[in-house]
C-alpha positions in Angstrom: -3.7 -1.7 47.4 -2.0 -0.9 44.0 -4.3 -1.9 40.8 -3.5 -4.9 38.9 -2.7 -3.5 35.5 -3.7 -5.6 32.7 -2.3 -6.4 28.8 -4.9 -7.2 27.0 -3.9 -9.6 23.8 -6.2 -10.0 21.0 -5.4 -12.0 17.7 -4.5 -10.1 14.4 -6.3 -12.6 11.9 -7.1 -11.8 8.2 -10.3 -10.2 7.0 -10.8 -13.2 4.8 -11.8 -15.4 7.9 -14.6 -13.0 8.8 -17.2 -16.0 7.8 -15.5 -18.7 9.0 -14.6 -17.0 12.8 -15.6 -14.1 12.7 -14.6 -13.4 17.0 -10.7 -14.1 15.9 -11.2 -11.5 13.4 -12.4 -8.9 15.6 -10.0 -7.6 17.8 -12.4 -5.0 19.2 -14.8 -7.5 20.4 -11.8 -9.4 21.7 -10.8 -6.6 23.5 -14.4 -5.4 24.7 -13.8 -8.9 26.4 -10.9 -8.6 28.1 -12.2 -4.6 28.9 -16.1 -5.5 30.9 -13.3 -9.1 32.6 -10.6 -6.5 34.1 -13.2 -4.0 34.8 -15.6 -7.0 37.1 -12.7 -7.9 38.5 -11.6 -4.5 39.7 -8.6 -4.0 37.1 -6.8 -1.3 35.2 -6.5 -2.2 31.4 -3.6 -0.4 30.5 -2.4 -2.1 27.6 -3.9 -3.3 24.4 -1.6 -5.7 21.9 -2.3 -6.8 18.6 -0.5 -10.2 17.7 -0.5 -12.8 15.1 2.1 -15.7 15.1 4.7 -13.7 17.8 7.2 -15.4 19.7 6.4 -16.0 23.5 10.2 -13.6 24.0 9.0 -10.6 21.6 10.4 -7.8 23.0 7.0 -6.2 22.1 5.3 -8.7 24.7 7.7 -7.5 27.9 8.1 -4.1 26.9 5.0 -3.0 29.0 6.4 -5.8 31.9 9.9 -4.7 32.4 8.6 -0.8 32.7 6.3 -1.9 35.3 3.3 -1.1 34.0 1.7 -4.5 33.3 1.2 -7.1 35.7 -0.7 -9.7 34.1 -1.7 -10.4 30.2 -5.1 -11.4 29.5 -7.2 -12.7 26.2 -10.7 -13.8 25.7 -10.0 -17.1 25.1 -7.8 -19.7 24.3 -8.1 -20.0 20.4 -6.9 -15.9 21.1 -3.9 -17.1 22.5 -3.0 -19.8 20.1 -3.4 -17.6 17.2 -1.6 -14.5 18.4 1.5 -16.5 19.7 3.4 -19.2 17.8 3.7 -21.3 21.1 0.8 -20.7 24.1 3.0 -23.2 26.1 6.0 -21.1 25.4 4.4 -18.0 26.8 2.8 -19.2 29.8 6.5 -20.4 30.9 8.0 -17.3 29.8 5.1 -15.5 31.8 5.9 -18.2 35.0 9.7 -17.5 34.7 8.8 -13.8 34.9 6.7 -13.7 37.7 4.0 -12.5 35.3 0.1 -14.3 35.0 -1.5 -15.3 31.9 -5.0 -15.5 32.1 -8.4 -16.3 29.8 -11.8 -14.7 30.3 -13.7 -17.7 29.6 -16.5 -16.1 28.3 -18.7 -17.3 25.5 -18.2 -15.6 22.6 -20.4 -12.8 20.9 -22.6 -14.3 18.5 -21.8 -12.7 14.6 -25.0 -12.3 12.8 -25.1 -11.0 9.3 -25.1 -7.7 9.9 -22.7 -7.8 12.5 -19.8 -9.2 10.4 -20.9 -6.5 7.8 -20.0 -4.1 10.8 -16.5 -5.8 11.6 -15.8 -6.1 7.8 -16.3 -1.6 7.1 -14.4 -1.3 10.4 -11.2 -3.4 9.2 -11.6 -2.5 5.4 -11.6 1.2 5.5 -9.5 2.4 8.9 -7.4 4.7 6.5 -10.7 6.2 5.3 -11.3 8.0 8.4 -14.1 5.7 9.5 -14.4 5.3 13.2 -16.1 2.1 13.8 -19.2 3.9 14.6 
């Protein structure tokens, strides 16, 4: 059997709503997410997308379809989905008429202590320094 090949979509949302939701800000957790659902379910994540406020008919969304080399589009959550897309509804019909799943992971969300938004906040404030995440 072929493997399922997975888009992963996490929301682009601005630094400045670290403290007030700190998982929408964090498209590496978002992604770490989508990463440990695909792997437990025995899937290839092959694509990562960054989105804020896209139209369900990007281009950018199907690019990755129409070469073959996703099969289904996955985010951690809902609130993911409604802040990356201008229209969830619009997408998952747009995935329907495709042929293409939408899914959620439907996990509970990391919890963001102090020191961890600290962490998210040098990651996102100084990628053109050379810093690594680490």
């Amino acid at each position: 059997m072929d493997d399922v090949r997975v888009a992963a979509i996490a929301s682009l949302t601005p630094l400045e709503e670290l403290d007030s939701d700190p998982f929408l800000v964090d498209t590496r957790g978002q992604h770490a997410v989508c990463a440990r659902w695909a792997d437990d379910k025995g899937y290839v994540l092959a694509r990562q997308l960054f989105c804020y406020g896209i139209r369900p008919d990007h281009a950018e969304l199907w690019a990755d379809v129409e070469a073959g080399t996703v099969d289904l589009f996955v985010a951690a959550n809902e609130r993911v989905l409604a802040r990356a897309l201008t229209s969830v509804s619009g997408f998952r019909a747009e995935c329907e008429r495709r042929g293409v799943r939408v899914e959620t992971v439907g996990l509970d969300e990391p919890p963001y202590d102090t020191a961890a938004k600290a962490g998210v906040h040098r990651r996102l404030s100084m990628p053109t320094a050379g810093y690594d995440g680490s």
